[in-house]
C-alpha distance (Angstrom), angle and dihedral (degrees) to the residues before:
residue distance angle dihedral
X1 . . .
X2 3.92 . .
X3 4.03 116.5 .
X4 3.85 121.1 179.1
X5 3.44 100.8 -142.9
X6 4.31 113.5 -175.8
X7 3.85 84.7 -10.1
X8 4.03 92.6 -57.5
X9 3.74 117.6 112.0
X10 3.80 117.4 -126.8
X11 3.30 135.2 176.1
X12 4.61 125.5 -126.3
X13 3.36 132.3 169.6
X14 3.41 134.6 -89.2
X15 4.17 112.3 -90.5
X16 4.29 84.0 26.4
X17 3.85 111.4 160.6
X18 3.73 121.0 -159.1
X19 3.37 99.0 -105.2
X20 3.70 88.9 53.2
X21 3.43 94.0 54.6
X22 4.10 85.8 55.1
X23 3.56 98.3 53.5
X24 3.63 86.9 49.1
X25 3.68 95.0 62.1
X26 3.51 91.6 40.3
X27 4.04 100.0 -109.0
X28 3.85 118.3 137.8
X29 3.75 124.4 -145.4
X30 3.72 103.2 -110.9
X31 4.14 113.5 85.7
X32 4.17 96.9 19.3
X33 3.40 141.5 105.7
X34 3.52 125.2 -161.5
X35 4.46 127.3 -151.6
X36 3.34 114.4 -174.5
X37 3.73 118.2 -178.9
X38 3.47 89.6 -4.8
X39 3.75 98.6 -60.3
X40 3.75 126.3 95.2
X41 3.92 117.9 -98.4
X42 3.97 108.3 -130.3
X43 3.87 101.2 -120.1
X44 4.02 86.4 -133.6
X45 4.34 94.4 56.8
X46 4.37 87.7 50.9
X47 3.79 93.6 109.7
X48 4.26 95.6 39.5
X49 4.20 96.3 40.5
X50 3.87 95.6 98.6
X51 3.94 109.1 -156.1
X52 3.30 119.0 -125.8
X53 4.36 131.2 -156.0
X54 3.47 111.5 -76.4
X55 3.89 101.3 12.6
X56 4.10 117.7 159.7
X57 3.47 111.1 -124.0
X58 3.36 132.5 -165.9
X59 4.28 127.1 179.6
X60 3.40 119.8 -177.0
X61 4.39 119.3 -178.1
X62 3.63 113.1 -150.7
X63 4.07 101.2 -135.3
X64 4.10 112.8 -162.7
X65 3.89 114.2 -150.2
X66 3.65 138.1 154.5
């Protein structure tokens, strides 16, 4: 199925889940935040929100500095 994921299509397999799309592009749970469709993904439904063709994503890290 095709995702566009921060504006760049990419391809997941059929039955993905959020959090498996994450692990597949290497980005752990801890500082991110996850829209999909234009709503926010609740951090706790990752691994039971089944993606679906053509879903929006955007992924944004939270980076501390100073």
């Amino acid at each position: 199925m095709r995702l566009t994921v921060n504006g760049e299509t990419r391809d997941a397999p059929p039955g993905a889940t959020l959090a498996d799309l994450l692990a597949s592009l290497g980005i752990e749970s801890g500082r991110v935040a996850v829209e999909r469709n234009r709503e926010i993904a609740p951090k706790s439904l990752w691994s039971e929100i089944a993606l679906e063709d053509g879903d929006q994503l955007e992924i944004v890290q939270f980076v501390g500095g100073g």
